[in-house]
N, C-alpha and C positions, 0 to 999 in steps of 0.2 A: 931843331929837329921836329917833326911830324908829334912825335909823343909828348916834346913840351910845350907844344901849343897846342894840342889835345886838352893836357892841363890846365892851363892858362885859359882857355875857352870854357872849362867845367865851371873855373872861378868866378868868370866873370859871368855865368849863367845862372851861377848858385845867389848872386845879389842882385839880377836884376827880374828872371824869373824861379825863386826859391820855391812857389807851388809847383811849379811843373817839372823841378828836383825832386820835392818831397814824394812824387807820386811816383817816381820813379828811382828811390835810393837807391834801390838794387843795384841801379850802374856803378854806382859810384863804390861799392863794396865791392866790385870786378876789379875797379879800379886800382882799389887798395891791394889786389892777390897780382895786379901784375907785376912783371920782371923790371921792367922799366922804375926808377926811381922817380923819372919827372913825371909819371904819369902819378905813382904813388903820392909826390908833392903836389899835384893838381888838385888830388882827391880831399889830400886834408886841408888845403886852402876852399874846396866847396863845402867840404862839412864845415867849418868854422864860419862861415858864410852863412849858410843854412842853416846852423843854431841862433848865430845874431836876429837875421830875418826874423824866423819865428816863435823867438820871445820877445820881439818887436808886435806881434801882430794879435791880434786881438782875442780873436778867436777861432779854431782850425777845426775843420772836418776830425770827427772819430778818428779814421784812419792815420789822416796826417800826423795826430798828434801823436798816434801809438808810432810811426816811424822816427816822428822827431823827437821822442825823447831816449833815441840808443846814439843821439849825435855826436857825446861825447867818450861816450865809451869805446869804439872801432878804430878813431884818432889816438886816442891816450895807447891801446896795445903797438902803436907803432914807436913808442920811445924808444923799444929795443931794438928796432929797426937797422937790417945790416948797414944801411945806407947812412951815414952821419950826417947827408943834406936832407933825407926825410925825418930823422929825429930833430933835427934841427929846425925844420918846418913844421912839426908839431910843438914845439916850444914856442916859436915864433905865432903862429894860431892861437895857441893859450894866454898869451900876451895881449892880443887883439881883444878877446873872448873877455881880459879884464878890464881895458880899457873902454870898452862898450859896456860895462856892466851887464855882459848876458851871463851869468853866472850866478847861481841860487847859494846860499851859505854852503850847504852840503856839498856843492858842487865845488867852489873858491875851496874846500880842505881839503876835496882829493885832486885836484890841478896843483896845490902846494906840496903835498907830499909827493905825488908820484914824479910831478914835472925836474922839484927839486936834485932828486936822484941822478938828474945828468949833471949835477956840477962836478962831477968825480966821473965824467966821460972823457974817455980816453981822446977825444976828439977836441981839439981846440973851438972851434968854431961852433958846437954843441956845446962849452963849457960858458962861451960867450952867451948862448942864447939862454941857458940857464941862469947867468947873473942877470942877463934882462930878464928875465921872468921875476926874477927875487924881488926886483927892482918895481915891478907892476903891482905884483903881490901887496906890496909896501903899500903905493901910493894910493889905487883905487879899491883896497879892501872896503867891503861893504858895513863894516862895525863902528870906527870912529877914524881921525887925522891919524891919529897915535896910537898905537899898540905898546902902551906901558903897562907892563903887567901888575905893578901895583896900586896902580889907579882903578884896574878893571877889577883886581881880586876886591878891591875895596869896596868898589858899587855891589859887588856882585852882593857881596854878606851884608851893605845893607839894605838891597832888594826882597833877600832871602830871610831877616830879622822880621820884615814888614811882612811877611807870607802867615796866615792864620797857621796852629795846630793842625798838620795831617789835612791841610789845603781844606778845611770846612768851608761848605755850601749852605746857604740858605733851603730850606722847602719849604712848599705851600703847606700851610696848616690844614687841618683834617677837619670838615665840621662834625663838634659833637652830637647834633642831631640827626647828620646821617649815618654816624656809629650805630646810637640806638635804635633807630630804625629796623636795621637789619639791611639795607640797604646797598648793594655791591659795589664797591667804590674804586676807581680807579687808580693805580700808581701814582700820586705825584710828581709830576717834572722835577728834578733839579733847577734851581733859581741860579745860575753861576754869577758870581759880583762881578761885571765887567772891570772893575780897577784889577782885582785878583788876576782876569786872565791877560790882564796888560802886563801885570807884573811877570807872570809865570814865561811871557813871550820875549820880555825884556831878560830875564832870568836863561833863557836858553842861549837868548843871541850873546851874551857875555861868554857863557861858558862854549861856546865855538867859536868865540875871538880869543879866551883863552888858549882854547887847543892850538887856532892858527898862527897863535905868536907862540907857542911851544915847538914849532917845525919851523918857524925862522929862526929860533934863536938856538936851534940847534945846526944850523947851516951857517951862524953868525963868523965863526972860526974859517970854513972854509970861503967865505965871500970879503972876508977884510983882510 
């Protein structure tokens, strides 16, 4: 029909010229409000598209960037989608989205939580697309092979033992003879210990690999 290869041509527009989507998303959000559901599943196969591209790319005009980063949020409101082929196709997109690693940590825990929520969809083929997803989630998470939670609680406390009192910094020392002076002196910078803020970055990413293996293993019953 006319509307799924309307679709199918947004797709294939959204990866080969993704600037000249980005400058123009508004279509693509008409897209999403129509009746048609191939036209709905055109649209969220170009925004998945269009987010790969442009965390592929370097660096984006002001504008573009402010459109491209609501790419995933307009796809995600469709999982409730009367249509069980476009909830299905946004699961199917979120899939893609892991196996290309365009996905930031924050972004990999709300694709887990919300995407998850259709494995208890009334629709066979949406319950399918959600055990692929589980299955993505798994393999190309961005934290380690394995998601053992007590290997990670382990690093994490002794990342966290290694962390000074109350995250203490260094400062510049004050000279005392610009004290006596009288002399008006400047605020000293903070010195941060670049080992410290390795730790503290290492320290985050554990406890959001944490969180992300607390929403698989509470899906663990329903996918085995």
């Amino acid at each position: 029909t006319a509307s799924k290869n309307v679709g199918g041509f947004l797709a294939g527009l959204a990866s080969r010229a993704p600037l000249m989507l980005l400058t123009n998303v508004h279509l693509l959000q008409e897209m999403l409000a129509s009746d048609a559901y191939t036209l709905r599943c055109g649209a969220i196969s170009a925004y998945s598209q269009l987010h790969i591209q442009s965390m592929q790319m370097q660096s984006l005009p002001e504008e573009i960037r402010e459109a491209a980063s609501g790419l995933l949020e307009l796809p995600m409101r469709h999982l409730h989608d009367i249509s069980s082929f476009v909830r299905a196709r946004v699961l199917q997109s979120f899939g893609q989205l892991c196996e290309s690693r365009a996905l930031s940590p924050e972004n990999f825990q709300q694709v887990a939580e919300r995407g998850l929520t259709r494995l208890q969809d009334k629709n066979a083929n949406v319950r399918r697309g959600a055990l692929q997803l589980y299955c993505k989630l798994l393999e190309f998470n961005p934290y380690c092979a394995a998601l053992k939670r007590g290997a990670l609680e382990e690093r994490l406390r002794a990342l966290e033992a290694m962390m000074p009192p109350a995250a203490a910094v260094d400062t510049q020392s004050v000279d005392s003879k610009d004290a006596e002076s009288g002399d008006e002196l400047a605020v000293p910078e903070p010195v941060v210990d670049p080992i410290i803020q390795e730790r503290k970055m290492a320290i985050k990413l554990l406890e959001q690999a944490l969180k992300l293996e607390a929403v698989l293993r509470d899906y663990l019953p329903t996918v085995s």
